[in-house]
N, C-alpha and C positions, 0 to 999 in steps of 0.2 A: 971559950969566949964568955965574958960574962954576960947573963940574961938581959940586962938590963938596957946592954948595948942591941942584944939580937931585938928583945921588943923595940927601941927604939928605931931600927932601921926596920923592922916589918911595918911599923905605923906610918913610917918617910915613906916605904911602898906605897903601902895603903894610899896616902894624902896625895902621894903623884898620880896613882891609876885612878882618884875619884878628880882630882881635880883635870885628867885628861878627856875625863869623860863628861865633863862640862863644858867642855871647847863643842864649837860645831861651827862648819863650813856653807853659809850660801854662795851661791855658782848665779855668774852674773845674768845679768835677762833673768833674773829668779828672785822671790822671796820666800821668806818660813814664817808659818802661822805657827806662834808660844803659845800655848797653856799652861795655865798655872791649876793644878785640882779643877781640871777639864773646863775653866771657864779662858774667853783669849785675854792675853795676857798684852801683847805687843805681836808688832811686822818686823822681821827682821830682816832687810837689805843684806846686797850681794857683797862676803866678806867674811871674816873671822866673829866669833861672838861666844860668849860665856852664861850660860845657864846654872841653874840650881839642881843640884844633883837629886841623887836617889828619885828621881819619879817626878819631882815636885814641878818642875819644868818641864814641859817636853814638845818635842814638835809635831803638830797636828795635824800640819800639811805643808806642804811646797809647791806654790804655786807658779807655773810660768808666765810672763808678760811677754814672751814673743807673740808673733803674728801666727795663729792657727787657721787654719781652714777646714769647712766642713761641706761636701760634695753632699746633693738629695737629689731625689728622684720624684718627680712631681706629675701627678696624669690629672687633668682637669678638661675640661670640655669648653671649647671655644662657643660665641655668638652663633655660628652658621651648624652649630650640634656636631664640629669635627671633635673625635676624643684625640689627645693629642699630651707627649710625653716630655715633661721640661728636664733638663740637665741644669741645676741651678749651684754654683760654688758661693761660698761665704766666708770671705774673711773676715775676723776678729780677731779682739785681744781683751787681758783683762785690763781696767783702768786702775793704774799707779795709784789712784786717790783713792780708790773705794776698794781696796781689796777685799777686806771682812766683808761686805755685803756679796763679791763674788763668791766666796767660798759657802758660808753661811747659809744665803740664800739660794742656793738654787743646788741640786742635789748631783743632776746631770744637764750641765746648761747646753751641751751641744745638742739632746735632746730637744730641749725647751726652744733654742734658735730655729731647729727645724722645724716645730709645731709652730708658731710665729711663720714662717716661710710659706708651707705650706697654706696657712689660712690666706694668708695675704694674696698670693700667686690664683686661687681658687676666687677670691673678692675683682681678682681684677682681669682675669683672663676672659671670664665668658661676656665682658661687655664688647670684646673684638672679636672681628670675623678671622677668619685663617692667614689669609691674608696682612691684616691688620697687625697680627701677632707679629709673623716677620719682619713686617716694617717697625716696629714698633718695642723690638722686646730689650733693647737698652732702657728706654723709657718707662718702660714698666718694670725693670731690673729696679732702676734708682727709685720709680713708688714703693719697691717691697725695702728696699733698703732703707727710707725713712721710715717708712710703719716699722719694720722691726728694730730697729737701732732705738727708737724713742722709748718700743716697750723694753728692751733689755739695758740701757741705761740706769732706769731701777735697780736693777743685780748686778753692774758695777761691771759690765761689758761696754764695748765700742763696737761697732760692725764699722770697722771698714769700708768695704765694697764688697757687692752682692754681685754674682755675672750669670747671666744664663746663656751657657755657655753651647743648649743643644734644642732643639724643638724636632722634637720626632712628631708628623702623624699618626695616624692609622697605616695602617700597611697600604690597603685598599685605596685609600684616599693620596695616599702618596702614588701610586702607583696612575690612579689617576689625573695625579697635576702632572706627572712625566708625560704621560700620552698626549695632554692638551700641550704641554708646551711643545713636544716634539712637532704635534700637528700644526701650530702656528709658525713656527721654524719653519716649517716644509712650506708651507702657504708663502710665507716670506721670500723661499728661495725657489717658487717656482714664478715668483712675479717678478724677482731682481733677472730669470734666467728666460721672461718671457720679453721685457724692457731689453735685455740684451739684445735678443734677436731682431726686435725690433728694431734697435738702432742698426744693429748691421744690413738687414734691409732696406732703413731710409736711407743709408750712408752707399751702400751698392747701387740702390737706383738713380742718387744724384752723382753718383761716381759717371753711370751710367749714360746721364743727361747731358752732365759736363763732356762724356766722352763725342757724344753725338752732335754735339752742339759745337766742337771744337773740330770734330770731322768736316762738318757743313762749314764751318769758316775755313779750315784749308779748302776746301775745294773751292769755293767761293774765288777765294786768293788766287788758288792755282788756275780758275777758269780766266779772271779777270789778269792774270802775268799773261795767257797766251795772246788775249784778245788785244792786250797792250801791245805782245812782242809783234802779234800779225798787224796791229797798224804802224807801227815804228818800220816794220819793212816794208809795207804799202809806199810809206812815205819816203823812204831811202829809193826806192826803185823809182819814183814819181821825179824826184828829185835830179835823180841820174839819168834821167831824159831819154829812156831806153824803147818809146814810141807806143807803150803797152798800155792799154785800157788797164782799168780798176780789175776787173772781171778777170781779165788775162794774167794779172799781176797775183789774184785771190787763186786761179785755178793752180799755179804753178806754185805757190807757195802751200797749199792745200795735200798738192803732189807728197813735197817735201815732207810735209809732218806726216802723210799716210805712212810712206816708208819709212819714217821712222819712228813710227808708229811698232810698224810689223817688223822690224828691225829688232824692238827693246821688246815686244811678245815673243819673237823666238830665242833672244839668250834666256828669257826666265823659264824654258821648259813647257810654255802653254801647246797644246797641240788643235786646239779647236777658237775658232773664230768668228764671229757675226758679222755680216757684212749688208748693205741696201741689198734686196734683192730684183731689184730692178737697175738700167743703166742710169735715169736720172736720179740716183741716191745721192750722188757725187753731189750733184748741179741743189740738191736741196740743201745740203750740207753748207757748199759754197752761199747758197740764197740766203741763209740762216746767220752764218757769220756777215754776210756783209750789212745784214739789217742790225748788228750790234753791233758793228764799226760805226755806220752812219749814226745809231743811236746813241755810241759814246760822242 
């Protein structure tokens, strides 16, 4: 083969291997920081691109624009002197506009976000009590979020949102807000279990009242049906002209309910009974009812 031809296809090598290796790929959500003889040159966006061979161009760095997040661990002392442990997350990203100052400035900016965190969380925790903190640590999440966003703006970050996502106490001190609160629990559920019983005793003894009160009107009732029924037969037998004083008419019909009286005590199994124990028990009995006839 002639030389001329072999040189000319090794040089065609050559011009394709240099000119492939001026291609270069950014990957989307990403850019490339170009130098040029180590000063920046250009940002190169997500896509195909063409640099200057041998050295002269090259890429410095690639930077992400997704969403990162940095987790810290934060121990500051509250108002009331509790030592007490934050769990604080951080999201960021770099800013589209200001790459070069991201990269450039800041060496290790996750570090740098967490010195910012840390101070800020430390500025504004011990002005609340323990208490305060839990109420309160959304509200003091978004003060650490402006303080730090505003100082790393400069360096061509955004923070997102800051969360603090943990508040540890002391061990000690944890251990004793569980015993106060369980103590107040107990106080609460021996006063709802005292109110209870209470209620079932006002609620038994007006059961109670109503019962007794409802006994006395039956019997009231019941006394006042006989006293009716013995004069409705006073009056039938008066009427029927049968020659009988009041008294004769009271003692024979007096009869009648004694006996059945002792009648209805022995079907129900009673074996014992009280009686006048004198002969004119009767005659009182009879006297008795007939002064509540006359008086009805």
């Amino acid at each position: 083969m002639n030389p001329v031809v072999i040189v000319l296809i090794a040089l065609l090598f050559v011009a394709i291997l240099v000119f492939i290796s001026t291609l270069y790929v950014v990957r989307q959500q990403s850019v490339a920081i170009i130098e040029r003889f180590g000063k920046y040159q250009k940002t190169a966006v997500s896509g195909i691109h063409i640099r200057l061979p041998f050295g002269i161009d090259r890429i410095a760095a690639r930077v992400q624009l997704r969403l990162l997040q940095s987790e810290i661990v934060v121990e500051t002392k509250t108002k009331d002197n509790v030592f007490v442990t934050l769990n604080v997350a951080t999201q960021y990203r770099v800013n589209e506009q200001n790459v070069t100052d991201a990269y450039y400035k800041l060496m290790k900016p996750e570090s740098q976000i967490k010195s910012y965190i840390e101070d800020a969380l430390r500025s504004s925790v011990p002005k609340l009590t323990l208490d305060e903190l839990f109420e309160k640590k959304d509200e003091i999440a978004l003060e650490v979020q402006h303080q730090v966003a505003e100082e790393m703006s400069t360096y061509g970050y955004i923070i997102v949102k800051t969360l603090i996502t943990k508040v540890e106490p002391d061990a000690e001190v944890k251990q004793s807000m569980n015993e106060i609160n369980a103590a107040q629990r107990k106080r609460v559920a021996a006063q709802e279990l005292a109110n209870a019983d209470k209620i079932k005793i006002v609620t038994a003894a007006e059961a109670e009242a109503e019962k007794d009160r409802l006994h006395g009107v039956g019997i009231a009732q019941q006394r006042k049906a006989i006293v009716d029924g013995l004069a409705d037969s006073i009056a039938e037998l008066k009427e029927a002209n049968v020659g009988m004083t009041e008294e004769q008419i009271m003692s024979i019909l007096l009869t009648n309910q004694y006996l059945d009286t002792l009648n209805t005590f022995a079907a129900k199994g009673n074996q014992t009974i009280f009686l006048p124990n004198t002969p004119n028990g009767i005659d009182d009995i009879r006297t008795q009812v007939l002064s509540a006839l006359k008086a009805k």
